[in-house]
C-alpha positions as CSV (number, residue, x, y, z in Angstrom):
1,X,95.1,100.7,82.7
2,X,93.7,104.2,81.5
3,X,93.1,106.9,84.3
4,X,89.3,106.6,84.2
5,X,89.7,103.1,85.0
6,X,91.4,104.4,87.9
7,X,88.7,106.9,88.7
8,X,86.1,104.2,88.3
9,X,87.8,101.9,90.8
10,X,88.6,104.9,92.8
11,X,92.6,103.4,93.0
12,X,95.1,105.7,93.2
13,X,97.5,105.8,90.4
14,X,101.4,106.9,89.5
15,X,102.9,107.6,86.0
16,X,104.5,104.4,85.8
17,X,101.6,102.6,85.3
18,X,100.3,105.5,82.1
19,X,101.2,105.7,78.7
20,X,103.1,108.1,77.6
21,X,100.3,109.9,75.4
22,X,97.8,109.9,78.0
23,X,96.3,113.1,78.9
24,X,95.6,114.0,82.5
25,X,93.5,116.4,83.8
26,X,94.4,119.6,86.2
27,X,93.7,117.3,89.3
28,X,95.3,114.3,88.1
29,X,98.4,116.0,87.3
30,X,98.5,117.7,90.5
31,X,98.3,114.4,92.2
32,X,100.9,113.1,90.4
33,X,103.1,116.2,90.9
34,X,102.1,116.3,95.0
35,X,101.0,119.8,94.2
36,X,97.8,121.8,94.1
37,X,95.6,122.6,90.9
38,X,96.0,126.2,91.9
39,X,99.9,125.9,92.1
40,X,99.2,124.7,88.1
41,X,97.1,127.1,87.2
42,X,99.8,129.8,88.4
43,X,103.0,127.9,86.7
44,X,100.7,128.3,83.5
45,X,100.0,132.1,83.8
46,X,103.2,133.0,85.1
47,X,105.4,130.8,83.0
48,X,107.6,130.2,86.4
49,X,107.9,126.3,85.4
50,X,108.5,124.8,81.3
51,X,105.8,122.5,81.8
52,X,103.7,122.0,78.6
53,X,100.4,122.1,78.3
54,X,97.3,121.4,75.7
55,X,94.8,123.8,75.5
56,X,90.9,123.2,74.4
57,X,88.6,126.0,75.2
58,X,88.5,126.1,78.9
59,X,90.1,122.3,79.5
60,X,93.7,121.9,80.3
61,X,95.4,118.4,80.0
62,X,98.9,117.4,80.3
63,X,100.5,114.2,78.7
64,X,102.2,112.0,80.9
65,X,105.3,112.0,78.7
66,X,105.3,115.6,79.4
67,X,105.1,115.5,83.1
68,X,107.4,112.9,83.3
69,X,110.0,114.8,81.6
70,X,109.6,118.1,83.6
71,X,109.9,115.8,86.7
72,X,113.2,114.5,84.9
73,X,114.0,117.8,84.5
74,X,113.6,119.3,87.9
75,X,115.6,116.1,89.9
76,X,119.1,117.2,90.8
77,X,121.8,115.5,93.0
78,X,122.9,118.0,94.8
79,X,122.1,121.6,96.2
80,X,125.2,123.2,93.9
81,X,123.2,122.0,91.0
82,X,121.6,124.9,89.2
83,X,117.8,125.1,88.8
């Protein structure tokens, strides 16, 4: 199912069920992440967090591939782990 078929239903939604080219939004993508669209917009500015973004005009969109792979990225097994 694509994500505005889950905005249409109004069902919630998780990466599993996305492809991996589909583009999500800065709300989506802070749903999926558990973090604010303001949090996002920072990361992007600041650079604090490698997680891509595409770029038309004003609209930001991430690809689920991307997302998953920062998520990927960021889980660690223990506290020693680096960051």
């Amino acid at each position: 199912m694509t994500i505005s078929a889950y905005a249409k239903t109004g069902a919630t939604f998780t990466l599993d069920d996305l492809a991996e080219s589909q583009l999500l939004d800065d709300a989506q993508t802070g749903q999926a992440l558990g973090v604010k669209t303001t949090t996002l917009a920072i990361w992007r500015s600041t650079g604090r967090y490698a997680l891509p973004y595409i770029k038309v005009g004003r609209l930001v969109r991430y690809k689920v591939g991307d997302i998953r792979a920062f998520i990927e990225r960021r889980t660690k097994t223990h506290t020693g782990e680096g960051v």
